[in-house]
C-alpha positions in Angstrom: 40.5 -69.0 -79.8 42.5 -67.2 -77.6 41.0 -63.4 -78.4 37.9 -64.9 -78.0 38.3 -66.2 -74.6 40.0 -62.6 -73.9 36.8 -60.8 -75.2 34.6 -63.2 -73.3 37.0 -62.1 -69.8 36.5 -58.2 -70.9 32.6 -58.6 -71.5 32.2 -60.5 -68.3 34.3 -57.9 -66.0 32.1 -55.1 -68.3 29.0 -56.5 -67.1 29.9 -56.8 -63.2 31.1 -53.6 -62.9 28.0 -52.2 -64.4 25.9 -54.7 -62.0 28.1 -52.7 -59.3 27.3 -49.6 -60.2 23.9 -50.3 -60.5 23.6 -51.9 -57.1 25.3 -48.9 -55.7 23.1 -46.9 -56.3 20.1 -49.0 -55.7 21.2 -49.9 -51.7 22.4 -46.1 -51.4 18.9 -45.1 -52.2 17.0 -48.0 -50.3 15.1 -46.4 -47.2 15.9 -49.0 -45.0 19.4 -48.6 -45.5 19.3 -45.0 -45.0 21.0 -43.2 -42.2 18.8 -41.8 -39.5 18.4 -37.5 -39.8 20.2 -36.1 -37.0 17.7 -34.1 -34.7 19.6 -31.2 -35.1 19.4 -30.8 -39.1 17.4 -27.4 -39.7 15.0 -29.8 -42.0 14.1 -32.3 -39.1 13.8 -28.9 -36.9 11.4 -27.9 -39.2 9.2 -30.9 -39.5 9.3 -31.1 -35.6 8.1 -27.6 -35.3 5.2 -28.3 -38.1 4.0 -30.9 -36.5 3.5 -28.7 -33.1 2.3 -25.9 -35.1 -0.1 -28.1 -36.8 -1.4 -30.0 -33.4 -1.7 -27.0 -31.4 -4.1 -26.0 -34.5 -5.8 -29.1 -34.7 -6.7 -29.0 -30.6 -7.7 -25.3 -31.2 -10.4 -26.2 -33.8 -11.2 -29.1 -31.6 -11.8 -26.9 -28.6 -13.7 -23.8 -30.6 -16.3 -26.4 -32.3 -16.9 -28.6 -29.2 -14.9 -31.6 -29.9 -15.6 -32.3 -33.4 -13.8 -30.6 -36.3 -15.5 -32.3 -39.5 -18.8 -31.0 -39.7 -22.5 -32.7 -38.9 -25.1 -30.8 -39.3 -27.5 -33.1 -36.8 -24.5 -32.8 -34.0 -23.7 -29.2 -34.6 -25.0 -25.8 -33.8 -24.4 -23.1 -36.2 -23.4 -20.0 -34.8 -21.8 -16.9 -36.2 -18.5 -17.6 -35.1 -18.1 -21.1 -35.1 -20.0 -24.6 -35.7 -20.7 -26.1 -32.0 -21.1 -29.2 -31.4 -24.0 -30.4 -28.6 -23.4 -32.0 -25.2 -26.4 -32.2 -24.4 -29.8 -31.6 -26.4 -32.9 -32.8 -25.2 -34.2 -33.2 -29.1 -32.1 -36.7 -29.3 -32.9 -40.2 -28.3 -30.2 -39.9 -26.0 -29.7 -36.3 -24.5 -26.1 -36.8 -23.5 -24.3 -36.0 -27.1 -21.2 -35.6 -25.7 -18.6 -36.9 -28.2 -16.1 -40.1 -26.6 -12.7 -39.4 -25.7 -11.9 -41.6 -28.2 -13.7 -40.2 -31.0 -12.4 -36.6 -30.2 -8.8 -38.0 -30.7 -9.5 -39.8 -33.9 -10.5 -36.3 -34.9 -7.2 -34.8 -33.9 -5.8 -38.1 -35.6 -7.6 -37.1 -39.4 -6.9 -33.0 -39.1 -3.1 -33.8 -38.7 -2.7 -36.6 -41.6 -3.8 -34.3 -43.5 -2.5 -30.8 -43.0 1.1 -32.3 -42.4 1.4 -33.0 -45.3 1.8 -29.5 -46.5 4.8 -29.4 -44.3 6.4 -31.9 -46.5 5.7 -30.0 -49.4 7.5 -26.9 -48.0 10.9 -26.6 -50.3 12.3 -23.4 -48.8 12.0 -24.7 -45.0 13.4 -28.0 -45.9 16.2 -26.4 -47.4 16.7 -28.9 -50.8 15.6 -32.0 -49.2 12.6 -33.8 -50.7 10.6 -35.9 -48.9 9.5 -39.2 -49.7 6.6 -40.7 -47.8 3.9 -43.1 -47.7 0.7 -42.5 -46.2 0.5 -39.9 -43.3 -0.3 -42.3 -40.0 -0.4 -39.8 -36.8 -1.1 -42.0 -33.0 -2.8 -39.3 -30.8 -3.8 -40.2 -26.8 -4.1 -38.2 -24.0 -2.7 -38.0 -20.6 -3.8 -36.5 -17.6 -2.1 -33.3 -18.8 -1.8 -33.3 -22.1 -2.2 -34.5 -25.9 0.8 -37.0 -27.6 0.9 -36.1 -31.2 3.0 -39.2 -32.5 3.7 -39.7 -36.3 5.1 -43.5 -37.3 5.0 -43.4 -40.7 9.0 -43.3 -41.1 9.9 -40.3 -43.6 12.3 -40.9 -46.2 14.4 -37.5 -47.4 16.6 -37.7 -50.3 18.8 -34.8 -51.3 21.8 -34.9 -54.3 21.8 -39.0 -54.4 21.6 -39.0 -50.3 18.5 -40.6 -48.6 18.2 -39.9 -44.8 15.5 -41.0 -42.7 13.2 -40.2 -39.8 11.3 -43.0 -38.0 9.3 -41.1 -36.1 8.1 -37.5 -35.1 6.7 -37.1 -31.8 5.3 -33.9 -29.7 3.7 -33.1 -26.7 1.1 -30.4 -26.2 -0.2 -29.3 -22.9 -3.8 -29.4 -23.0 -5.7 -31.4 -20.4 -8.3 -32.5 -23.0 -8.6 -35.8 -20.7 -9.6 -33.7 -17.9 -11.7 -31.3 -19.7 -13.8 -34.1 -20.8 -14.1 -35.3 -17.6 -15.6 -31.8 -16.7 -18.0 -31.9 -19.6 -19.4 -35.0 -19.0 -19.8 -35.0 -15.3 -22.1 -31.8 -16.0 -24.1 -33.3 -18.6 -24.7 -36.2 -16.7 -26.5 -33.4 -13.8 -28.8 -32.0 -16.7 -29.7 -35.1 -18.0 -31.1 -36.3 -14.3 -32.3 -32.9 -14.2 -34.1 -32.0 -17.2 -34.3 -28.2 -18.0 -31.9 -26.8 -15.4 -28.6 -25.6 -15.8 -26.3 -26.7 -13.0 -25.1 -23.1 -11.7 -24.0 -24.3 -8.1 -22.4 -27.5 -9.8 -20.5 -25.4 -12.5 -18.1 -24.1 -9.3 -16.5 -27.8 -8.1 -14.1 -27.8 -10.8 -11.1 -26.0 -11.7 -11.6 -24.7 -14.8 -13.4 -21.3 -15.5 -17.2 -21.8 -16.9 -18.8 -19.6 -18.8 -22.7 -20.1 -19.7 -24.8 -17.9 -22.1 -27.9 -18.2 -24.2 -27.8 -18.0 -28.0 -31.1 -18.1 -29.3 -34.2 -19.9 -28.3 -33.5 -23.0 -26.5 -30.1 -22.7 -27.4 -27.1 -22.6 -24.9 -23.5 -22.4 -24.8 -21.1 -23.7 -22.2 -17.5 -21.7 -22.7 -14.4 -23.9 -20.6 -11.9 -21.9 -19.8 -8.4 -24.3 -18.8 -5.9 -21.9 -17.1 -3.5 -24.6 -16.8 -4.0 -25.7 -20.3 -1.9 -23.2 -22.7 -1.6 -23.0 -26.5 0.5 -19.9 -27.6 0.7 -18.4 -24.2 -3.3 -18.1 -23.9 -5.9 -20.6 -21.9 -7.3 -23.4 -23.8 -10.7 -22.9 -24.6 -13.7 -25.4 -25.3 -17.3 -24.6 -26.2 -20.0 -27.2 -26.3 -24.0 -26.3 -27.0 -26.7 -27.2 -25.5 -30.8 -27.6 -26.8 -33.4 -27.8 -24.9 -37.0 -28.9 -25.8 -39.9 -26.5 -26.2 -42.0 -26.5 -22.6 -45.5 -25.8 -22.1 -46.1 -23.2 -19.3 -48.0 -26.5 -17.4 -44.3 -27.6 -17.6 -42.2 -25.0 -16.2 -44.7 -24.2 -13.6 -44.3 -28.0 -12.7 -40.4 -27.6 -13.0 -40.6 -24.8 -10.7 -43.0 -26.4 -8.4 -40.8 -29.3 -7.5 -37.4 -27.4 -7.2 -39.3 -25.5 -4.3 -40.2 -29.2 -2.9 -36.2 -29.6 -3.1 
């Protein structure tokens, strides 16, 4: 009776050491329990520095296509150099085409959740740690100077049994994108109350430089030059396009008849 009790004591201390181990290992790997990366590990460095590289990138595309970056084919010009998308064009129900504020940063929002991710993916720069994550959520607004790029999906890393964490990733790029849409839409507003005309005098009130050039029939380009808006040491640049209707030449003999009225 007595060995069996003593087996009994031996399975039972067998078993919770084994339950120990196991939940050892199960709180050292649990996320929430993991310490927070310090900001000066070469891996959170390196994330930090993606995610710049990878907004600067995104407001680049932004700028060269006009404020959209995924492609429509009824809002976009096709160019040789770039897909453009229209401000203005007097074809649509509604001439001013100008895409929202809003709708430009949920553009930034998509291009970043998914071309992070291949920052995650690179091994070499993260220097062993792998990197756990749900789904890519990026927060982007914009202030009167520039664009917050904020990622709050927290980021698990886990490297030789150790799990680290980052909460968030946050950068700051200084494009006034606010302000440039400001621009944009002020002008549009002018050629919409005055069909046919481009605002020449009107261009000059802002400070931004503003280029305008036809590219084919009824087809114009407007080229925003930001001096105080800098990616990689050069001006931000945004393009938007305009269309135009076909006129008679009853029409433009009409148009010019009451600017000289004016």
């Amino acid at each position: 009776m007595q060995k069996k009790a003593q087996v009994t004591i031996f399975i039972l201390i067998a078993v919770i050491l084994i339950a120990s181990v196991i939940l050892f290992f199960v709180f050292k790997s649990n996320p929430t329990d993991a310490e927070i990366l310090s900001s000066s590990d070469p891996a959170y460095i390196f994330l930090s520095s993606c995610l710049e590289q990878t907004s600067e990138n995104a407001l680049s595309a932004l700028g060269w296509q006009g404020g959209l970056i995924n492609f429509s084919e009824e809002r976009m010009m096709i160019t040789y150099f770039s897909t453009i998308t229209y401000a203005y064009d007097e074809t649509a129900e509604n001439p001013k085409t100008l895409p929202r504020l809003e709708e430009m940063e949920n553009e930034l929002e998509t291009y970043v959740n998914f071309e992070f991710k291949n920052c995650l993916e690179n091994k070499d720069a993260l220097q062993g740690w792998e990197v756990k994550n749900g789904e890519i959520k990026t927060d982007v607004f914009s202030t009167d100077d520039s664009v917050m790029f904020n990622i709050d999906s927290p980021l698990t890393l886990t490297k030789n049994q150790t799990a680290h964490r980052i909460k968030k990733l946050h950068v700051e790029i200084p494009v006034r994108l606010s302000y440039l849409h400001y621009v944009i839409s002020d002008i549009v507003d002018v050629q919409v109350n005055m069909p046919g005309w481009v605002p020449f005098t009107y261009l000059n009130e802002f400070d931004v430089n503003v280029t305008f050039y036809p590219y084919r029939e009824n087809n114009f380009i407007y080229e925003f030059t930001d001096e105080k808006s800098v990616i990689d040491n050069e001006p931000y640049r945004f393009l938007v396009a305009n269309r135009w209707k076909e006129r008679s030449e009853e029409e433009i003999n009409k148009m010019l008849e009451d600017l000289g009225e004016h």
